[in-house]
C-alpha positions as CSV (number, residue, x, y, z in Angstrom):
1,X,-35.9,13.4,23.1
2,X,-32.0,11.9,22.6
3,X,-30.2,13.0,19.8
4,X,-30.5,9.3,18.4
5,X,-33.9,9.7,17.6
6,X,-33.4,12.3,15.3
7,X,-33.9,11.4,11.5
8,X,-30.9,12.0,9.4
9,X,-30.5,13.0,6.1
10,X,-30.3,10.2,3.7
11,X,-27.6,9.5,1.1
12,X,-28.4,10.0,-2.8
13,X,-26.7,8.1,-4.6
14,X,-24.4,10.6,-6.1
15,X,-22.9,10.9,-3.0
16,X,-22.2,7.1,-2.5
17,X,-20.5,6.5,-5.9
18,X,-18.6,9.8,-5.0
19,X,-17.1,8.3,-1.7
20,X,-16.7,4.8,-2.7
21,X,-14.9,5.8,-5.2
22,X,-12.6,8.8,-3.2
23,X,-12.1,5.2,-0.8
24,X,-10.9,3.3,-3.9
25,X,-8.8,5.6,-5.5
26,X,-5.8,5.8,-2.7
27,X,-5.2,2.1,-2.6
28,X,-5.6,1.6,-6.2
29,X,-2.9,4.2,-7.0
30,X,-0.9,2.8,-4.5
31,X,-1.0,-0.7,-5.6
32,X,-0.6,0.8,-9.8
33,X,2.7,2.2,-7.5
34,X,3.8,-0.5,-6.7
35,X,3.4,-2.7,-10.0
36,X,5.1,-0.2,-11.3
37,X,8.4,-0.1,-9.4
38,X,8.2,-4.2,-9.3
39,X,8.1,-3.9,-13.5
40,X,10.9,-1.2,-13.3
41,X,13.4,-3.3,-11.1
42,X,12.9,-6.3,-13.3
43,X,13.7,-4.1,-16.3
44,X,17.2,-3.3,-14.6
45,X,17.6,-7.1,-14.8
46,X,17.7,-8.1,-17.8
């Protein structure tokens, strides 16, 4: 028997909220980063 014909534990859904949103929360604070230094180099400007 080959190792893909193994069953493999399922996912709850716990566990797929938890890594969607670990995957979400890099970009989003990286893109709250960046609107941020955009709003505080337009406040230099005025």
């Amino acid at each position: 028997m080959s190792a893909h014909e193994e069953d493999f534990p399922k996912t709850t859904v716990s566990q797929f909220l938890a890594a969607t949103l670990a995957a979400l929360f890099a970009p989003g604070l990286v893109i709250f980063m960046i609107i941020k230094l955009v709003l505080a180099i337009q406040a230099t400007h005025i």
